[in-house]
Structure formats: structure tokens, C-alpha cells
C-alpha positions in Angstrom: -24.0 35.0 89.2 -25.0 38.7 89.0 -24.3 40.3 86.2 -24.7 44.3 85.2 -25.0 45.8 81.8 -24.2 49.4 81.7 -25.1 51.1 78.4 -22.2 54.6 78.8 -20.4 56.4 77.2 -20.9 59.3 79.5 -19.2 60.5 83.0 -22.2 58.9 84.8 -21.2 55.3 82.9 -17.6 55.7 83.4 -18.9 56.3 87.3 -20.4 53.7 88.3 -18.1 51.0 85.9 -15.6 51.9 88.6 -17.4 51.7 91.3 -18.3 48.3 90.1 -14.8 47.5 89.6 -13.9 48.6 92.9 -16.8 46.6 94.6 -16.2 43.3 92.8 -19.2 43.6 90.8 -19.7 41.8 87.7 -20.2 44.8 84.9 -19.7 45.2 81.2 -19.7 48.7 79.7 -21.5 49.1 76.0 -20.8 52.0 74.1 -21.4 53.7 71.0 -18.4 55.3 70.0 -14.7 55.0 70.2 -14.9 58.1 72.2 -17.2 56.9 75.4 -14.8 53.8 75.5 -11.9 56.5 76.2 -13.4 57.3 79.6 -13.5 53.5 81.3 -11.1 52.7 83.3 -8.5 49.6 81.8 -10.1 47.3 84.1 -13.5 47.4 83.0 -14.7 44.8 80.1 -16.0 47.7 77.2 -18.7 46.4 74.4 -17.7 48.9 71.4 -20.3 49.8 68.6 -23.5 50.9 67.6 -26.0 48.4 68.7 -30.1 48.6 67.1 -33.2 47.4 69.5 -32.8 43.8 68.3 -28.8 43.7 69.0 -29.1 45.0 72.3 -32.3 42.4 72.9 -29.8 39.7 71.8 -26.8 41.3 74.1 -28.9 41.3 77.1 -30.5 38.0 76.7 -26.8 36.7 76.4 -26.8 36.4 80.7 -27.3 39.7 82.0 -29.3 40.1 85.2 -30.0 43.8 85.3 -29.5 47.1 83.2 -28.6 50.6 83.9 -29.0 53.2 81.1 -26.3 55.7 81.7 -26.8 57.3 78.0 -27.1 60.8 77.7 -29.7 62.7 78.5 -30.7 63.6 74.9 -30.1 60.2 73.4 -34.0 59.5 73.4 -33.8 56.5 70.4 -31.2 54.8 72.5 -33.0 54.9 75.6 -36.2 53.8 74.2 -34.1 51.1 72.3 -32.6 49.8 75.9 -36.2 50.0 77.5 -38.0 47.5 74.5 -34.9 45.5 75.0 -35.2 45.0 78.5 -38.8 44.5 78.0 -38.2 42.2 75.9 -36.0 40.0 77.5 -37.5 40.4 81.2 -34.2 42.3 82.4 -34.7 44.9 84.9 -34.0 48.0 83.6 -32.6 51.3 85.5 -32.2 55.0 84.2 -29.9 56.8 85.9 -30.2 60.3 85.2 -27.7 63.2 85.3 -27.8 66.0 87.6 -29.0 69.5 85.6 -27.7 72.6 86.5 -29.6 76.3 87.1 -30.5 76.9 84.0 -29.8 80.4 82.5 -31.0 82.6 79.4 -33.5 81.8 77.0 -34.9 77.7 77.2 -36.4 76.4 74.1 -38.3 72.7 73.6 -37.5 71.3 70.7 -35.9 71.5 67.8 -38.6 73.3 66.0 -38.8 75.7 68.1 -35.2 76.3 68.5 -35.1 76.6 64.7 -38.1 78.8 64.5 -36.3 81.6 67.1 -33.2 81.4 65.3 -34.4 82.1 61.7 -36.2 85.4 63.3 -32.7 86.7 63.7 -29.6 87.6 61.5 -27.2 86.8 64.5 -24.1 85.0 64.1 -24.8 81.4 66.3 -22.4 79.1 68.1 -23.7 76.0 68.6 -21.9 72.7 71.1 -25.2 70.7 70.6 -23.6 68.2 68.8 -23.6 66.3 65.4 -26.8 65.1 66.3 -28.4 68.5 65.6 -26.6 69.4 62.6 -29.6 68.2 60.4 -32.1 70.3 62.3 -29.8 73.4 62.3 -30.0 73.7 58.4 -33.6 74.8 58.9 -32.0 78.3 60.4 -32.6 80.8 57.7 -28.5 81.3 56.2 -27.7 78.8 58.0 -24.0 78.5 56.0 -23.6 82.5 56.8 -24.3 82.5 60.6 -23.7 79.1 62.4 -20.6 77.6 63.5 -20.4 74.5 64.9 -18.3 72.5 67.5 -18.2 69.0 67.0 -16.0 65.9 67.6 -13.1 65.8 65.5 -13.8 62.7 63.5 -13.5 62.6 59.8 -17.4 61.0 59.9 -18.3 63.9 61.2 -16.7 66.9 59.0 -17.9 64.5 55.9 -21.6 65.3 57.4 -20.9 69.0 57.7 -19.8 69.4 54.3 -22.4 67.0 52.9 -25.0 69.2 54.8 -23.5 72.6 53.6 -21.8 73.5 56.9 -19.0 76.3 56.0 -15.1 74.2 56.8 -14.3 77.6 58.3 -16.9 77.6 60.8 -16.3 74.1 62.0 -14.6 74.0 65.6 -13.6 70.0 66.0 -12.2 69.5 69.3 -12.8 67.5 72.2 -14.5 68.4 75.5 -14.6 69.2 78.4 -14.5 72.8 77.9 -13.3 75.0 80.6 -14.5 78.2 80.6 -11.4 79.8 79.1 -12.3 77.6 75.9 -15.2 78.4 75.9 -15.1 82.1 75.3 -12.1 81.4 73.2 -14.3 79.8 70.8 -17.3 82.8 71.7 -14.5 85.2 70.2 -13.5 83.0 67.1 -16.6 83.0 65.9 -18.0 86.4 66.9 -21.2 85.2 67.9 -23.7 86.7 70.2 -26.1 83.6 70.5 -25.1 80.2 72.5 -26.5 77.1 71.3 -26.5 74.4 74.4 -28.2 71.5 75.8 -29.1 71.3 79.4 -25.8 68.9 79.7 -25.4 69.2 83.9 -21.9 70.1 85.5 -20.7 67.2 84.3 -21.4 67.9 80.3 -19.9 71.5 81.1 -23.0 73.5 81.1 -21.8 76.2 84.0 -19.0 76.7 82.3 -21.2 77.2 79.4 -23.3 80.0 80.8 -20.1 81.4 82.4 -18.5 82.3 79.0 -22.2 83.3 77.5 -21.8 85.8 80.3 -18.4 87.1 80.0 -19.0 87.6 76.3 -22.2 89.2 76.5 -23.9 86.1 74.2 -27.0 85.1 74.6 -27.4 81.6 75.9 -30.0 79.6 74.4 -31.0 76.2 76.0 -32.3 73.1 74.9 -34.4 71.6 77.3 -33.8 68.1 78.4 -36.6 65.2 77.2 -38.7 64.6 80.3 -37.8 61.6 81.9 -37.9 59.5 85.2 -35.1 57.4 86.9 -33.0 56.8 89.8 -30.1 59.3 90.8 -26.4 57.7 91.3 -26.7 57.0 94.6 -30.1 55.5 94.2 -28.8 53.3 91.6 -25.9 51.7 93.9 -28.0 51.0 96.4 -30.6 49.5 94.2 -27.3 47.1 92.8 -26.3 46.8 96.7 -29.4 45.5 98.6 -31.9 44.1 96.2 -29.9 42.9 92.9 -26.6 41.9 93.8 -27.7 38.8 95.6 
């Protein structure tokens, strides 16, 4: 019997878990987080937790007859963890990649180079990259002073501000997605002029992004997505459709 993993936690996981469900197809959803398990629909079997290379080698080889990697964009360790997985275990693997959006303002790499631009200023910085990038973000010359930071609220993740130096203050912890409204809400909270994003797509709120840069006069900074190849959504079903689901 045919049997699809779906490694999620993003709009294009919770996606095609329900067109799965609608379609009869065999599919369990594996996420990292509490949070990506949220977006699945009640009728879709959800793997919670952090899984290495080896535990998601051992998940797929448990019966699985094809993968799709529906992580986001920037998650480059679990996406290479996924493809020596499926390597491993002979499993076909898919990417399905996220739409991007016009990109606007200023685009930047890495995070080296991001960090580089930013310490040549004495702006005050908003940045929605994440908790991922609050590491790298220390690097920006008074860093304490000048960046605020919107993050999930999770108490995991304020311990890793304040471990890392990150001013309470300057800590926005809400959850997404962010209309534009927020958006320059936020802009105006923390007086910045600079925009820290990632190239998220429509679906990861990047228009509405640009839109309140705009509006508030901010300068929107971009981080560019890791190159990649893959299959787009409707690619992916009718991959699943015509040569898998047999």
C-alpha cells in the first residue's frame, strides 16, 4: 500500500496533508514544533518532534513509499537531513518549493553579509527572521541598543533572547500571519527604519512585509532564499497522482 511522508510544518505541508486527506491518500505529517502541528487539519495522522538524520532514516525506513519535503525554505540542515535520509533508505524524495514573491529593497546573501551592512549603520532594526538568526544578529555592532526582535512566543525562546543579550523590551513574541496593519504596528513600536525579512513568499507574509516597509518609510532588507530545485505544488500532486500512487 502507498504510503506518503510529508515533512511540514508550513502552509505548503498543511496543503497538500489535505489534499491527501481529501483524495484517500495514505499520508503522515512530521513536524518540528508544536506550532506546525497547529496548522493540520484533525484528520491527518501528525509525527510531533525534532527528528536528527538517523531518526528520520529510521522513520522512513518504517514503510514509507515516497517523501515530500514541505520545510521551509530556509531550513537548509533539515532538508539536507531529509535528502541523506532518503538516500539512505532508497525512498524517493520530493522538494516542494514555495512560491517567492517580487522582491523589493535591498537583498543580502547570507548572514555575513547581512551582519556586515548592518554594523555600518546606527539605525534602529526590526527583524521577523526568526529565532534561527538571533545568534547571527549579535554580530551587529550594539546589537542590545538597536535590534528588536519578533519571535514566537514560547518561553524556549525568550530564555534564548536573554541568554544571548537580547533587550526584554525589544522582544515582540506573537504569532503570524501578519497583516499589514501588524505589521506597521510593530514598524511604529519599535521606531525602526530598517526591515529585517526573509524571502518567505505570499504565503510566509512577505507582501505584506514590503507593504508596511513602504508605508513607514523603512528600509526593507531581504534575505535571499538558499538556491534550490524542486517540484511546484501542482507538480508534486501529479507526480503522487500518475506515477506513485499505484
Amino acid at each position: 500500500m502507498f504510503r506518503l511522508l510529508i515533512f511540514g510544518g508550513t502552509t505548503e505541508g498543511r496543503e497538500l496533508a489535505e489534499y491527501c486527506a481529501r483524495n484517500g491518500i495514505n499520508a503522515d505529517v512530521s513536524v518540528a514544533t508544536d506550532y506546525g502541528a497547529e496548522l493540520l487539519p484533525p484528520n491527518v495522522n501528525v509525527l510531533c518532534g525534532r527528528l536528527d538524520a538517523e531518526q528520520m532514516k529510521a522513520l522512513i525506513a518504517a514503510g514509507f513509499s515516497a517523501v515530500v519535503d514541505a520545510t521551509h525554505p530556509y531550513a537548509v540542515e533539515a532538508t539536507a537531513n531529509i535528502q541523506f535520509a532518503c538516500t539512505e533508505t532508497g525512498v524517493r524524495y520530493l522538494r516542494l518549493l514555495r512560491k517567492s514573491s517580487a522582491v523589493s529593497g535591498k537583498t543580502v546573501h547570507d548572514m555575513n553579509e547581512l551582519t556586515a551592512l548592518l554594523s555600518g549603520t546606527d539605525e534602529v532594526i526590526f527583524s521577523t527572521l526568526g529565532s534561527k538568526s538571533l545568534p547571527e544578529l549579535t554580530k551587529v555592532k550594539n546589537y542590545r541598543e538597536r535590534i528588536w526582535v519578533r519571535v514566537l512566543p514560547s518561553d524556549d525562546v525568550l530564555e534564548q533572547c536573554r541568554e544571548l543579550g537580547y533587550d526584554d523590551a525589544k522582544v515582540i513574541m506573537e504569532k503570524g500571519p501578519f497583516s499589514v496593519a501588524q505589521n506597521v504596528e510593530h514598524l511604529r513600536k519599535s521606531g525602526a527604519v530598517i526591515l529585517l525579512t526573509k524571502d518567505s513568499g505570499a504565503t510566509g507574509g512577505y507582501p505584506e512585509k514590503a507593504e508596511a516597509a513602504r508605508l513607514c518609510g523603512a528600509e526593507l532588507v531581504t534575505l535571499a532564499r538558499p538556491a534550490e530545485q524542486g517540484y511546484s505544488f501542482d507538480e508534486i500532486i501529479n507526480i503522487i497522482e500518475k506515477e506513485l500512487k499505484k
